[in-house]
C-alpha positions in Angstrom: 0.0 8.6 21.3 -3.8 7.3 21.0 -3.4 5.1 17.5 -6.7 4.0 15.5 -6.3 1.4 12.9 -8.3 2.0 9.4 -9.0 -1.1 7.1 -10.8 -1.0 3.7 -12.3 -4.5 3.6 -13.8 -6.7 0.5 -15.0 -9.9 0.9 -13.2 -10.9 4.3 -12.4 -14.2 4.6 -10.8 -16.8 7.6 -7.5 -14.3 6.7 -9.2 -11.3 7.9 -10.0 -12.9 11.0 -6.6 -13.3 11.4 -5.3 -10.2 11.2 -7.8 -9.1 13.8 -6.7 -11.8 16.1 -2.9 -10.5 15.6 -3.9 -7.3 16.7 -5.3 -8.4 19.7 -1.9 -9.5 20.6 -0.4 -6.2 20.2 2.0 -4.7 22.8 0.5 -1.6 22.0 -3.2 -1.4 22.4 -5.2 0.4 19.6 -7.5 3.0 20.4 -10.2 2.3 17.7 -10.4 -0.2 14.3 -11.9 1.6 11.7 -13.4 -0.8 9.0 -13.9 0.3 5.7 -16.0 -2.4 3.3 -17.1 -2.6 0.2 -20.5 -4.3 -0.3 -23.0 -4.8 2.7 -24.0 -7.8 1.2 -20.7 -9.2 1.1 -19.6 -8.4 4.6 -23.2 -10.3 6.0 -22.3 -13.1 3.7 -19.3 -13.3 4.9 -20.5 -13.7 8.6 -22.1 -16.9 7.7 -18.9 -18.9 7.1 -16.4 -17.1 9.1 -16.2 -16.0 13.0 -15.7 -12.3 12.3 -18.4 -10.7 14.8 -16.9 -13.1 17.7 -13.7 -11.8 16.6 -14.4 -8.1 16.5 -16.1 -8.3 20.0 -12.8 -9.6 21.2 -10.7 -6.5 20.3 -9.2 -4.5 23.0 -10.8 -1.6 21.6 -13.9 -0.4 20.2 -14.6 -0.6 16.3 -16.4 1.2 13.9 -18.0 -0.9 11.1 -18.6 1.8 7.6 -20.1 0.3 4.4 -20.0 1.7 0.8 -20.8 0.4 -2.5 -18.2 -0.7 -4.9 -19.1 2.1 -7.2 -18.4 4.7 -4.0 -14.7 2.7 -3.4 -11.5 4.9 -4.6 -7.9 4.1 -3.2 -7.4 8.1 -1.8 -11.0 9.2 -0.9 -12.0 5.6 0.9 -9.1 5.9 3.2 -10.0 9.2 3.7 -13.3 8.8 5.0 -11.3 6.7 7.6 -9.6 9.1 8.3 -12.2 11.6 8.6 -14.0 9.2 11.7 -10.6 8.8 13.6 -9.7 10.8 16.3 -6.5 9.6 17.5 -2.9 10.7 16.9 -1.6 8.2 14.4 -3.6 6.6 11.9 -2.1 3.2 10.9 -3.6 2.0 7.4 -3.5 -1.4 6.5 -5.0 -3.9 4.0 -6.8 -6.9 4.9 -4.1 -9.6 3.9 -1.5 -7.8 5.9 -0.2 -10.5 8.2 1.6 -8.8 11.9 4.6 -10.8 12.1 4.8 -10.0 15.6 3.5 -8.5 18.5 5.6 -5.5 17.7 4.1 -4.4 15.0 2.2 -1.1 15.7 4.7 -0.4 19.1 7.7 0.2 16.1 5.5 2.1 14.1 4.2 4.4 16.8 8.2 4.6 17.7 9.2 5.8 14.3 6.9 8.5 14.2 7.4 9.4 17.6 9.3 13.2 16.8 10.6 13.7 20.9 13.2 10.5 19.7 14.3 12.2 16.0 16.8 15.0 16.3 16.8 15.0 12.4 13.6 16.3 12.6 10.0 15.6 12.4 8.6 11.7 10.5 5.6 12.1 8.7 4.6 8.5 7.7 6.1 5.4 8.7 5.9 1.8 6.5 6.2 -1.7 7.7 8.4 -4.5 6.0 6.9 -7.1 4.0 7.5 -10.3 4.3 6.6 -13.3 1.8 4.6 -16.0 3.3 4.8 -19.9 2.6 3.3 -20.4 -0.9 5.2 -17.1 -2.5 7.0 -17.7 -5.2 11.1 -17.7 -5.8 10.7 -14.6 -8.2 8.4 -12.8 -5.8 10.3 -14.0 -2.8 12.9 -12.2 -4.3 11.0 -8.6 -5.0 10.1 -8.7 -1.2 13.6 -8.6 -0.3 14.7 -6.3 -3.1 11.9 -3.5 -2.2 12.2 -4.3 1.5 15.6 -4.9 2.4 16.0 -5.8 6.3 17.8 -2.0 7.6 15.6 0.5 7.6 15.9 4.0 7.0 14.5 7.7 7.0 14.1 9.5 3.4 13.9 13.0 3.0 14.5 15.5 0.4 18.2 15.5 0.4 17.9 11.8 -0.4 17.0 12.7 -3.8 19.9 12.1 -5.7 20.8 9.0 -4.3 17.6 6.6 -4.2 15.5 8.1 -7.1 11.8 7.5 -6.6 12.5 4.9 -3.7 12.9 8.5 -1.7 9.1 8.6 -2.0 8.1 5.1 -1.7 5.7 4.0 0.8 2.9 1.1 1.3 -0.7 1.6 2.6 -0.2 -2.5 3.1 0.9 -1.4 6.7 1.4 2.3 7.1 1.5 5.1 10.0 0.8 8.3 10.0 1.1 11.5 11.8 -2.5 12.6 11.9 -1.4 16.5 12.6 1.4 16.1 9.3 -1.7 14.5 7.1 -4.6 17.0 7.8 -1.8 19.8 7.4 -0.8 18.2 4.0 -4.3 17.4 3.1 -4.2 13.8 3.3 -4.3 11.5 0.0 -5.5 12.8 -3.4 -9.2 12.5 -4.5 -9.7 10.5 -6.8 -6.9 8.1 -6.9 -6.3 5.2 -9.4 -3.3 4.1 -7.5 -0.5 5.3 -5.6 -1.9 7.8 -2.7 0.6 6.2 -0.3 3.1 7.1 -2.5 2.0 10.4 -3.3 1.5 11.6 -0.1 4.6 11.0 1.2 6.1 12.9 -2.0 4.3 15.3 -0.5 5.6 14.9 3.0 9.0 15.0 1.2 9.3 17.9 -0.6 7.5 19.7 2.6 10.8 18.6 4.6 9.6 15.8 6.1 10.8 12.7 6.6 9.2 9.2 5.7 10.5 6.1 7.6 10.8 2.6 6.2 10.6 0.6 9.9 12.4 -2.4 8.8 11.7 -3.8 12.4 8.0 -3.3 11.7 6.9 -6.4 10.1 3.5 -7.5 8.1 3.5 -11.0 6.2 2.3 -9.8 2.6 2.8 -10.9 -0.8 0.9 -12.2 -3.9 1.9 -14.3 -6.7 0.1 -12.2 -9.7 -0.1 -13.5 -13.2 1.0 -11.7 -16.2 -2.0 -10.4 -17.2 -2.7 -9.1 -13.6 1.0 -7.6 -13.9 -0.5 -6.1 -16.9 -3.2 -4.1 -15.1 -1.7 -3.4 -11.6 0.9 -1.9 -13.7 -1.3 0.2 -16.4 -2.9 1.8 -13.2 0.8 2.3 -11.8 1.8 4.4 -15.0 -1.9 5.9 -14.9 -1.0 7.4 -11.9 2.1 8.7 -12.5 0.7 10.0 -15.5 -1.2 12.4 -13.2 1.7 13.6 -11.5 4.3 15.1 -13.5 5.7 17.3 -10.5 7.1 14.5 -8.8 8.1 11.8 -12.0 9.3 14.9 -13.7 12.6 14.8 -11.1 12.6 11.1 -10.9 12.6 7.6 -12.9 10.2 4.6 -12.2 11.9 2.8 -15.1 15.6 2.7 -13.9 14.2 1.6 -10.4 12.4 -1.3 -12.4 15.1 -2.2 -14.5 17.4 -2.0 -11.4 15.6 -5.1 -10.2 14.9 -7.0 -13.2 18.8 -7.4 -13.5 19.3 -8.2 -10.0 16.3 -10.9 -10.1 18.1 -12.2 -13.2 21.8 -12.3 -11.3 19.9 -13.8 -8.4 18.4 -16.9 -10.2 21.2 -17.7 -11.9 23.3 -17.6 -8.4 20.6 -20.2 -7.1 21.1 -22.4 -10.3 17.5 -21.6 -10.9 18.3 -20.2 -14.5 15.2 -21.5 -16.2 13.4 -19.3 -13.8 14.2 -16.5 -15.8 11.7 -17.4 -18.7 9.3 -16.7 -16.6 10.8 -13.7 -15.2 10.7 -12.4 -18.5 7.1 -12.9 -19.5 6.6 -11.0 -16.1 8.5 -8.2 -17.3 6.6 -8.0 -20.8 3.7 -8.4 -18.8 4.5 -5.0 -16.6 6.4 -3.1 -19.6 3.4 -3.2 -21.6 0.9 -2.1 -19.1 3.1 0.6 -18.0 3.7 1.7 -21.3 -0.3 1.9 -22.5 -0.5 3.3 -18.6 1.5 6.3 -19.8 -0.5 7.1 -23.0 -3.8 7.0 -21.5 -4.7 10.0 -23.0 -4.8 8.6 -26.4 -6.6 5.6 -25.7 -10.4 5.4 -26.4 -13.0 4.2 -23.3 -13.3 0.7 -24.2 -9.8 0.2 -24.1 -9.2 2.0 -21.0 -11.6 -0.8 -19.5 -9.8 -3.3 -20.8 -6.4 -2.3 -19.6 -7.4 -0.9 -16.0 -8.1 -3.3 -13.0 -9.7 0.0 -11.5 -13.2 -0.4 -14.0 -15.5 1.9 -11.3 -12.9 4.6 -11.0 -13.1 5.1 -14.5 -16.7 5.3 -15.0 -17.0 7.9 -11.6 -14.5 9.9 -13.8 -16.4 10.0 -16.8 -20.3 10.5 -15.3 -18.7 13.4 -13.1 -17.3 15.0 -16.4 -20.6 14.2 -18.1 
């Protein structure tokens, strides 16, 4: 299976070059790296203080180097565009600050969506663990392990019942898929606020496919966000969903969330890191009420929109389209 690897870029840095040196030491070579950035101007400044050409000319593989403005970027139809240039037979999207853990990385993911080793029947996406790196905090740590346990599994409709809206989560952080299953499905939604990972394989889902969380298949990624950025990443989140009433209709983002506020809470207080849950609480006020505004979008004027959202440009595409 030829694999191409598609990465919306903004403002690379030393961590980009990274990745691109991690992927060099893949077991599996990569037929192309697709590369996706925001701002010309920003990439060729970027040049200037960090080795990225010397690194790109060391790939295995060819690359293809795409620019758009920041007014052009949207989650969906940017990685779309990516997938409009490759040719190969798995696309595998990551982010920029997606860390390989290993040299296994795209060889598990390739594996899981390989359909001549699943009986069950046919995987239409495939997502990597995250793991936390060194300056993640305890609460965060935490999440990682919560959202990305260390069994995997395959989810597919019958899962339903049992895991909620975790049957259709999925992370563009590190993520493989079947390029046959993604033209067929149509790929992600155009626009997108937030979410097309997830979407799509709600999508692949309730088409009676499966979607694989490759717990062997490893990225180092995490952030410590603030409240206020909890806030907006979480406005956007609800947004979103907002949109989608076919899926949220059937399931609950709120009992999932509450799910692990509880069992952050036990966990702190089985660490004797009680006072830790102050802050875990202004976290959860922080994500409550940007979820909540999130949901009622509809009745919120333009100005506030902007102030709530961390997607400003999507916005304002919406609005000149509509006139």
């Amino acid at each position: 299976m030829k694999v191409d690897i598609i990465i919306p870029t903004y403002r690379p840095n030393d961590t980009f070059c990274l990745l691109l040196q991690k992927l060099q030491e893949q077991t599996f070579v990569v037929h192309r790296v697709i590369l996706l950035n925001t701002e010309k101007d920003l990439w060729e400044s970027a040049l200037e203080k960090y080795p990225i050409e010397e690194t790109l000319r060391e790939l295995p593989c060819p690359y293809t180097l795409l620019h758009l403005s920041k007014e052009e970027f949207d989650h969906g139809g940017t990685r779309m565009q990516g997938a409009s240039i490759s040719d190969a037979d798995v696309m595998l999207f990551m982010t920029q600050d997606a860390m390989p853990a290993d040299r296994f990385l795209v060889e598990h993911l390739v594996h899981s969506l390989d359909s001549t080793d699943r009986s069950e029947g046919t995987v239409a996406v495939a997502y990597a663990r995250q793991l936390p790196n060194e300056t993640c905090s305890v609460v965060e740590r935490y999440t990682r392990q919560f959202n990305y346990p260390d069994t995997g599994r395959v989810k597919r409709r019958e899962d339903i019942p049992e895991l909620g809206i975790k049957t259709f989560f999925c992370s563009d952080v590190c993520a493989a898929y079947r390029k046959d299953i993604f033209r067929e499905l149509e790929g992600f939604d155009v626009p997108a606020i937030f979410n097309e990972d997830m979407f799509f394989a709600a999508k692949a889902v309730m088409a009676g496919y499966g979607v694989e969380y490759a717990a062997k298949a490893q990225v180092i990624h995490s952030h410590n966000y603030t409240v206020r950025q909890q806030f907006h990443r979480n406005f956007d989140l609800a947004v979103s969903q907002t949109m989608h009433p076919e899926i949220f209709r059937q399931v609950s983002s709120e009992a999932e969330g509450m799910k692990l506020v509880k069992s952050t809470a036990k966990y702190l207080c089985s660490i004797g890191k009680p006072y830790l849950i102050w802050g875990l609480f202004w976290q959860c006020v922080g994500k409550y009420a940007g979820y909540w505004m999130g949901k009622h979008y509809r009745k919120l004027g333009r100005k506030c929109i902007l102030r709530c959202t961390m997607n400003r440009d999507y916005w304002n595409r919406i609005w000149r389209e509509e006139g």
